[in-house]
C-alpha positions in Angstrom: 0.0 0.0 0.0 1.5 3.7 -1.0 1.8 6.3 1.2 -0.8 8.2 -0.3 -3.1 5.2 -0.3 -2.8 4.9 3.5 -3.3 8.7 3.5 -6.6 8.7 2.2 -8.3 5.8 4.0 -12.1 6.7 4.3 -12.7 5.6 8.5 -16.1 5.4 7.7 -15.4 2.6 5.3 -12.6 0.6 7.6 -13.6 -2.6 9.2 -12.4 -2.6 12.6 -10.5 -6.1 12.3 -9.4 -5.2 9.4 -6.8 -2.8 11.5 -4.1 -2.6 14.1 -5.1 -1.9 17.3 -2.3 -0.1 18.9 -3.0 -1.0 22.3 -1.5 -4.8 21.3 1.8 -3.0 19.8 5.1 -3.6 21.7 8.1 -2.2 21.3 11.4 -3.1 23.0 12.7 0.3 24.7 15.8 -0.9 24.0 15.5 -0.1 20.4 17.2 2.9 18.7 14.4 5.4 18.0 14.9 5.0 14.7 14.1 1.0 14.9 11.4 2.1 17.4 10.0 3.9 14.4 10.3 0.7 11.9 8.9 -1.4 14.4 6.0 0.3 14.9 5.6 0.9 11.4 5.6 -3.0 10.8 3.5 -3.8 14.0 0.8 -0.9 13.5 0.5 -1.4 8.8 -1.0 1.5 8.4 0.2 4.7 10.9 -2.7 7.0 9.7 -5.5 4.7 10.4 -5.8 2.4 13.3 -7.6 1.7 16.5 -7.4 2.1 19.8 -9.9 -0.6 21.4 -12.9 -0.7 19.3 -12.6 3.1 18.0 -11.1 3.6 14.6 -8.6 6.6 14.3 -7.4 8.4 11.7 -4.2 10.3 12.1 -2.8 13.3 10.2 1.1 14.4 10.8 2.4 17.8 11.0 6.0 17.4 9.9 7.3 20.2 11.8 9.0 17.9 14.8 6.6 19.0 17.6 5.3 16.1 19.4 2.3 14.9 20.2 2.6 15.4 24.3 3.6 19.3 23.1 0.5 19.8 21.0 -1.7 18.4 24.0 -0.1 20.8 26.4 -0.4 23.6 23.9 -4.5 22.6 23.8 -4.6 22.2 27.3 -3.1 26.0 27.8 -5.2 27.3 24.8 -8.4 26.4 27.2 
């Protein structure tokens, strides 16, 4: 599956055991983050649509190296 196609999954369309649910991923801490990364990658299929127990997410990426916990904090301040 291209990048693109995994892009433009339609969640409405998704059967949930048809994707990952990220609450069964491990990955060994031990890992460089860069394995971390490829690991996830091949555990998870698809990083822009997944679940999380029986909800089916659909994630979008900034690209501009803020993380996720930043973001969240920058919400929670916004408030």
């Amino acid at each position: 599956m291209s990048l693109d196609h995994m892009k433009s999954v339609d969640i409405r369309t998704v059967k949930p055991e048809d994707v990952a649910d990220i609450q069964q991923i491990k990955i060994d801490a031990a890992l460089t983050q860069q394995e971390m990364r490829k690991e996830f990658i091949r555990q998870v299929g698809n990083p822009y649509c997944f679940r999380v127990g029986k909800v089916i997410v659909k994630a979008a990426y900034s690209g501009d190296g803020v993380s996720l916990n930043e973001r969240f904090e920058e919400l929670l301040l916004s408030v």
